[in-house]
N, C-alpha and C positions, 0 to 999 in steps of 0.2 A: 651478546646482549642478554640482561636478563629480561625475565617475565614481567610483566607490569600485572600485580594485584587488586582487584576491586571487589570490595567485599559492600551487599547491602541488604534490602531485604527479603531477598529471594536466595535460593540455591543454586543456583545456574543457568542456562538456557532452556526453556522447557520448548516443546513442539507448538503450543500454544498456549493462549492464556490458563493457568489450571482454575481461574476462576470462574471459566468459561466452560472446561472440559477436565474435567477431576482424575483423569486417567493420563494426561498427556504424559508424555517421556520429558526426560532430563536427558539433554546429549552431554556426554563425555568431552568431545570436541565438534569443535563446529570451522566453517572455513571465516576468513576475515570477508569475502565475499556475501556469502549467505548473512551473515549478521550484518553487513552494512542494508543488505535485503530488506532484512525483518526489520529494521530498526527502523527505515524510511517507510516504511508501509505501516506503521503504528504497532510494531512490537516495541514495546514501554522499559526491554530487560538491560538496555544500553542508548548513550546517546550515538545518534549517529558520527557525527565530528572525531568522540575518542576512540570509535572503531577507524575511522580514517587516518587518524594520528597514528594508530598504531602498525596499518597498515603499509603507510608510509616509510618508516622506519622498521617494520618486520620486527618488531617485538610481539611476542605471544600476550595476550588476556589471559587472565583466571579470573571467572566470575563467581563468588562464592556465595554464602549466608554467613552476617554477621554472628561472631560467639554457637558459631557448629559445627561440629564435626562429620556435617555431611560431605560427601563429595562435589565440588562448582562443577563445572563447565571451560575447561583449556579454548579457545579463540585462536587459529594460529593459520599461517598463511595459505592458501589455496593448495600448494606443490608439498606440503606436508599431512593431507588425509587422504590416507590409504585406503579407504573404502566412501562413496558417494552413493546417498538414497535418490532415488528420483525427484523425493518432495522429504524436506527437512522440518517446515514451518508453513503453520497459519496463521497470518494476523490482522484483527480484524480493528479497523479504524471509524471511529462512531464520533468523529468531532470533524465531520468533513460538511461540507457543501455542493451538493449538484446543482449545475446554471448550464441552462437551455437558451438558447440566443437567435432569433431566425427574425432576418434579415432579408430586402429584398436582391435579386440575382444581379441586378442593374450599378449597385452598391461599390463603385470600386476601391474607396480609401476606406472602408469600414472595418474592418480588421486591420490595418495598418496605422487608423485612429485608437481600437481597442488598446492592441496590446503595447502601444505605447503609451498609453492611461494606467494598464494594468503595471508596465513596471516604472513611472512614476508614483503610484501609488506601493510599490513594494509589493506585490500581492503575488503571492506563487499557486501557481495553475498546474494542476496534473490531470493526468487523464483525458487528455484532448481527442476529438472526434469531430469529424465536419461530413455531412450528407447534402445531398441536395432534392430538393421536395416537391410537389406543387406548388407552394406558399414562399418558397425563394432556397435561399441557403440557412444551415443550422448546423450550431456551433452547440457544442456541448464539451465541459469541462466540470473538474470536481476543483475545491480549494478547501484553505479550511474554516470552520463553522466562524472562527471568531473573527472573520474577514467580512463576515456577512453587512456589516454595516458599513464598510467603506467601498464596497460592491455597490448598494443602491444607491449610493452618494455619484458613484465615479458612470453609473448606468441615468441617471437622473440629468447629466451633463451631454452624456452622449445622446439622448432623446431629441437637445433642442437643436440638433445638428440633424437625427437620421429620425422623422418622426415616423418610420413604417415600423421600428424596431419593436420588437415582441419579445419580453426577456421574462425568465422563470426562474425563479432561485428557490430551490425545495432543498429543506434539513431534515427529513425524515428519513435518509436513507444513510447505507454507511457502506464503507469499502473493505472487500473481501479480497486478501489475496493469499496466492498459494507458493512459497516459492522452493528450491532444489537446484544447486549447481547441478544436480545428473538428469536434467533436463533436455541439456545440452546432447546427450547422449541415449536415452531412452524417449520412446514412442509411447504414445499414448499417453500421455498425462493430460493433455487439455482435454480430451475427450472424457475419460475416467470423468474431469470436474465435471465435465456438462450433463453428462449423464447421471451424477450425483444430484446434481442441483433438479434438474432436470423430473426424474422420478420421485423425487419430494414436493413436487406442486410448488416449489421455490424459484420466485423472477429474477429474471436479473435486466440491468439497461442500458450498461454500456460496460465491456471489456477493452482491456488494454495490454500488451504482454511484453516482455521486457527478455532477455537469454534465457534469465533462471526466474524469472516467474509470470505468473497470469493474475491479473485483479479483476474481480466483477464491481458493481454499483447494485446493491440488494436493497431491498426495504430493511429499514432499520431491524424491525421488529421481527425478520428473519435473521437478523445478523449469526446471532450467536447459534441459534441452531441449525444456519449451517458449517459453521463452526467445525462444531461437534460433529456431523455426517463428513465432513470432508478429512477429517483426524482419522475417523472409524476406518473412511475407506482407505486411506495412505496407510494407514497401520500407525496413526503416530500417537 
């Protein structure tokens, strides 16, 4: 098979956005894994699908910059990169939606109503978390921001069925994640991020973690700085 070629306005995979963090690395090569990673978690440098396509069939990527002679970025199967960092990529996604949901304990089809509304209405939900409180059960999930208006439409219906329901839809925050196939295999990384976040007076509201990566929910307005502290600390 050969290589499939994508040339556009970037030079390759960088560690992060560099217009976030002006220092970030360029990798050489990356796995088809990690970049299906970053791609879903709002790294902008590929669509996720043709990382899938390609993975699929086990053709290599080159991702370059149009009309340069700089060096891309090879993308090539998991069992072909000889050497694995802990954490590869940050990437920080600021077109999301956080939705807080609490509901009374007694409630037994209420979720079972949701999220069959939710995929009626096509609406894809990440980051899901459910607790239970004084005030009933709570449901929190992130979507993304331009959903937001078929959210109050689809929570406006469920009210005249469940009227204790208390729903929160906040866009001021954005999703931080850190991801590394050698995650898999090295200790300490979740902790490194917390203590990062942590020591810079930077909140976070709800984590979520996946093999190769961990995502927080930050205030917006922290996003990108911590960006940048979480690149500093990884080396990337």
């Amino acid at each position: 098979d050969c290589p499939c070629e994508i040339y556009t306005d970037v030079s390759g995979v960088f560690s992060t956005d560099p217009r976030i963090f002006n220092a970030a690395k360029r990798w050489e090569m990356i796995s088809f894994e990690e970049m299906m990673e970053m791609s879903a978690l709002g790294a902008g440098a590929l669509e996720t699908r043709s990382v899938e396509l390609a993975n699929n069939h086990n053709i290599p990527i080159y991702l370059g910059k149009t009309l340069s002679d700089e060096k891309g970025t090879l993308i090539v199967p998991n069992d072909q990169m000889l050497e694995r960092k802990a954490v590869t990529g940050v990437a920080l996604d600021k077109e999301m939606a956080h939705v807080t949901i609490t509901y009374p304990l007694d409630s037994k089809t209420f979720l079972t109503d949701l999220f069959y509304k939710l995929e009626g209405a096509e609406i894809n939900i990440d980051m899901i978390s459910q607790i239970q409180n004084q005030e009933g059960l709570q449901l929190s999930f992130t979507v993304k921001e331009s959903e937001e208006k078929d959210l109050n439409y689809l929570f406006d219906v469920l009210r005249e069925s469940y009227t204790n329901l208390y729903v929160k839809i906040e866009t001021t925050y954005c999703k931080l994640s850190v991801i590394g196939a050698g995650m898999r295999d090295m200790t300490g990384v979740a902790s490194k991020i917390f203590k990062t976040l942590l020591t810079s007076d930077i909140p976070f509201y709800q984590v979520t973690t996946s093999e190769i990566s961990v995502s927080y929910v930050v205030d917006e307005n922290y996003g990108e700085k911590a960006a940048r502290l979480l690149c500093e600390a990884f080396d990337l």
